[in-house]
Each structure stands twice: as C-alpha cells, then as structure tokens.
C-alpha positions as CSV (number, residue, x, y, z in Angstrom):
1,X,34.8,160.2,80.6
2,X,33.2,163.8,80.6
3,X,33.9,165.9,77.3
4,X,35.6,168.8,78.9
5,X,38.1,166.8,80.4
6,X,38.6,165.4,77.2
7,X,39.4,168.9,76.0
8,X,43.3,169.4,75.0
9,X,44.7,173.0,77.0
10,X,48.0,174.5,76.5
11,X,50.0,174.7,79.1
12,X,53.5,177.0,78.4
13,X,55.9,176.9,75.0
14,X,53.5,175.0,73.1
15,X,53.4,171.7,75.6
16,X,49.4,170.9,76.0
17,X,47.9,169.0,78.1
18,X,45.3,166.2,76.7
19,X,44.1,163.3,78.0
20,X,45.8,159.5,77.9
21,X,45.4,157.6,74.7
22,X,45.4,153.6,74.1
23,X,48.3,155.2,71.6
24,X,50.4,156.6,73.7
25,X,52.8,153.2,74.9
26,X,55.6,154.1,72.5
27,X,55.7,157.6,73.6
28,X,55.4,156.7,77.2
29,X,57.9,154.1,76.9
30,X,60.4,156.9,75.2
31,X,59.9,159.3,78.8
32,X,60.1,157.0,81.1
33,X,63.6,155.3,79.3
34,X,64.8,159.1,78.9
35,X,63.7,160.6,82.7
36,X,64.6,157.0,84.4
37,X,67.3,158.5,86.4
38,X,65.8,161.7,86.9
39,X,62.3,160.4,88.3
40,X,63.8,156.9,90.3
41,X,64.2,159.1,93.4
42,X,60.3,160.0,93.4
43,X,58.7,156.6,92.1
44,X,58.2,153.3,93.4
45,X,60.9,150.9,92.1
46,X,59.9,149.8,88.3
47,X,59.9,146.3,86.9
48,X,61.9,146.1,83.4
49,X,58.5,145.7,81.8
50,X,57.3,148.9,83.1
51,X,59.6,150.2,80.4
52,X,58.6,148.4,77.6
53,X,55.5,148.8,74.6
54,X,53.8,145.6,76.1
55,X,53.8,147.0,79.7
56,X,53.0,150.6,78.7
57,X,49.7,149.5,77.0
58,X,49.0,146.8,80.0
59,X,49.1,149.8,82.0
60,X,47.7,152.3,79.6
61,X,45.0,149.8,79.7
62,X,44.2,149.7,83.1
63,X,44.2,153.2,83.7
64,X,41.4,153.9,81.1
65,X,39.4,150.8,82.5
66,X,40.0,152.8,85.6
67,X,38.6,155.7,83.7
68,X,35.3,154.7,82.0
69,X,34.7,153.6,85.8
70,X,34.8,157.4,87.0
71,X,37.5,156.4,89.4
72,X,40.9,158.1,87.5
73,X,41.6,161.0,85.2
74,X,44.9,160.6,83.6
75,X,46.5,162.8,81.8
76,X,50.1,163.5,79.8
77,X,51.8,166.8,78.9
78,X,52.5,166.5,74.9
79,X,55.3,169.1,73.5
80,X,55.0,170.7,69.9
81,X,57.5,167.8,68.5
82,X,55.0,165.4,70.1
83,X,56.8,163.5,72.6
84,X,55.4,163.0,76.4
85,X,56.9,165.4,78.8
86,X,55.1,164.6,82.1
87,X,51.6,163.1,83.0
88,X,49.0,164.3,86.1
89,X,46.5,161.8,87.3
90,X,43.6,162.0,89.6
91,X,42.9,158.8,91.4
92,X,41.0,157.4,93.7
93,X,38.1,159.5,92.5
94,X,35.4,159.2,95.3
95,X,32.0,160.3,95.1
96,X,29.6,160.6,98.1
97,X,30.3,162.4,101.5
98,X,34.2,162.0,100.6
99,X,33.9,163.2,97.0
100,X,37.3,163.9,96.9
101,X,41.0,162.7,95.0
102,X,44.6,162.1,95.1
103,X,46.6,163.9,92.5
104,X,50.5,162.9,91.6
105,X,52.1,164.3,88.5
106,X,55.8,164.3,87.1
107,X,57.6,166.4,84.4
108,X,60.5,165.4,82.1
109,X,63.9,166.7,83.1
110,X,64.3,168.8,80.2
111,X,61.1,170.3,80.7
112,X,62.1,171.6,84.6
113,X,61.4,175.0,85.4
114,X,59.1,176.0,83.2
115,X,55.8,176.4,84.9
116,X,54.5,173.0,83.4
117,X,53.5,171.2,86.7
118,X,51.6,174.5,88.1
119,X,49.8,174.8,84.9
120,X,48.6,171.4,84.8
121,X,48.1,171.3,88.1
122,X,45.9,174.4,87.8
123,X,44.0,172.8,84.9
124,X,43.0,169.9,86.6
125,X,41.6,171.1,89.6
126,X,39.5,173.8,87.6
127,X,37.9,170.4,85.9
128,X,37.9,168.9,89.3
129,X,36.0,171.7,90.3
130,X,33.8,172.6,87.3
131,X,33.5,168.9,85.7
132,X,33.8,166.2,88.0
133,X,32.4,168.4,91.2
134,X,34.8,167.1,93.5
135,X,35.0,168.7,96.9
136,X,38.8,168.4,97.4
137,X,42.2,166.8,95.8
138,X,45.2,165.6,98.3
139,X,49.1,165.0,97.3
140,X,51.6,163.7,98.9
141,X,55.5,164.0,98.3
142,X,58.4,163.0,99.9
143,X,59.7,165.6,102.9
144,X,62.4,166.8,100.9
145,X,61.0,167.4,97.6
146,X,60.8,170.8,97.9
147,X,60.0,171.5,94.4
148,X,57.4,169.4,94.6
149,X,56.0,171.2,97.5
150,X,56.6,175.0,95.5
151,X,54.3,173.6,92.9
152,X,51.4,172.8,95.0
153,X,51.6,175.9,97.4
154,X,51.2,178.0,94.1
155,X,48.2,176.0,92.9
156,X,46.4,176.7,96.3
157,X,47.4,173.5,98.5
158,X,47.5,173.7,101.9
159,X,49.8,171.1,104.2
160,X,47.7,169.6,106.3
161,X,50.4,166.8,108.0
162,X,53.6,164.6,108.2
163,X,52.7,161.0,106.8
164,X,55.6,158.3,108.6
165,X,56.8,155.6,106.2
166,X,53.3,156.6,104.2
167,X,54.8,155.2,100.4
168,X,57.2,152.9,99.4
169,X,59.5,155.2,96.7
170,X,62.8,154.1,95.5
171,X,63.0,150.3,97.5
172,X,61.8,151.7,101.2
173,X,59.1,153.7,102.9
174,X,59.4,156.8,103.1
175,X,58.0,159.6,105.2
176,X,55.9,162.3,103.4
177,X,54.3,165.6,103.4
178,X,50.6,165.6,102.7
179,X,48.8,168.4,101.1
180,X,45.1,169.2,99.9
181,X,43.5,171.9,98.1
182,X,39.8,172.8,99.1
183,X,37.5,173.1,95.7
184,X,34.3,174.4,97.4
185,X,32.2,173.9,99.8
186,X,28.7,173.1,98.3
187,X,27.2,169.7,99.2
188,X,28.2,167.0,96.9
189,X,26.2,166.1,94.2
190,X,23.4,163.6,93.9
C-alpha cells in the first residue's frame, strides 16, 4: 500500500477519512447492525455472519490481502467519537492499457447530508490520480438512487450508460446507472 494513501484527511465536522484497519471488525460490525435498514435497499442481501466480529475480520481480511496485491483501496469514514460512519473502496484496480477502477461507497444514516460522500469521494480520486496513476474510476448505482447520482455529478462523473439487471441488490437484479470520472489522459505508467 502507498504511504499517501495511507495518510488520514478530514473530511467535514471532524469525520476523517483513513484507511481500513485489521482493528476495525467491532466497529464495522456496530455500522453495519445500526445502518442495516437504511443501506439493505442499496447492498446485496447479507448473510447473518456478515454482521458479526468473526465475519467482519474474515472480510477485513480479505480486503487487505486484496490490498497488499495493488488490486483494492478500502477505506472507512471515522467520526470524532470514533465510530465508522461510511467506507469508499476502489476495486478492481487495473494496471496496463485499462488502468482504471470501480468505486462504491456508503455513509451512515445519521451522517446524510453532510457533504461526507463528496469529500471522500473527492479524496480518493485526487490519490487515484496523484498516487496510484489511474486513468479513470467507474460507479454504478441503482436508477433511482438519485442521491447517489448528486454525489458523483459533483465529484466530476459523467453517465456514460443504462446497465440492465447489471447487480444483484436487495434479492434481484437490478438495472443501473453507470458513471466514470476521467483522471487524465497521460499514458499509463510502466
């Protein structure tokens, strides 16, 4: 993992954004439990252990595996009182003619509304940009998340189509919106 992306930023009202820790399970297991209702119409359906310390760290795990392979960047919003309040990851880091990424991110319910998605949004494609050199990032969200959509028009995402039954959110596939921000155009590096 490269040092600046390792660097903590603060995002708005004292919430920063820092990279996933092997120590974060409890604390991820404390959003997820608190936002379960709030983010079940966005995510694929979750198995029970999904919201527990054992499957937290299993995934926690995995995803910094994932990392120390140069394939994901994950990353959690952490408020002053130090609980989680929403993650951004870039996956499916690809180098090479592609050299490009997906993005998905989520903030707490409590924490709507308060420019926290567009600030870590903006962060991470700055270090996509500066630090990992990645051409360009796509999202996708479903049609009618609007909000969704707000946040990456503001952070410089353009829509480039209409996905059918592209992910499989909340028990069915479900058509989506795809979006993707150009970084720059040099050639990618060696």
């Amino acid at each position: 993992m490269l040092v600046e992306a390792m660097e903590n930023r603060e995002l708005a009202g004292g919430v920063v954004l820092r990279p996933l820790g092997a120590a974060d399970a409890l604390a991820l297991v404390r959003a997820y439990t608190e936002n379960r209702a709030h983010l079940e119409p966005w995510e694929p359906v979750r198995p029970e252990s999904f919201f527990t310390a054992e499957g937290q760290a299993e995934r926690i795990e995995g995803l910094l595996g994932q990392c120390a392979d140069g394939a994901v960047m994950p990353w959690v919003f952490e408020a002053p009182d130090g609980r989680i309040v929403g993650a951004v990851t870039l996956s499916g880091i690809s180098r090479g003619p592609f050299c490009s990424s997906y993005v998905g991110y989520w903030v707490a319910a409590d924490q709507q509304n308060k420019g926290l998605a567009s600030a870590a949004l903006a962060q991470v494609c700055r270090i996509a940009r500066d630090t990992l050199g990645l051409h360009r990032i796509e999202a996708s969200t479903l049609t009618e998340n609007t909000a969704s959509q707000r946040v990456l028009g503001k952070c410089g995402f353009e829509p480039i189509g209409l996905a059918p039954k592209y992910l499989h959110i909340n028990g069915g596939w479900r058509d989506c919106r795809l979006f993707q921000r150009v970084l720059h155009d040099g050639p990618p590096a060696p």
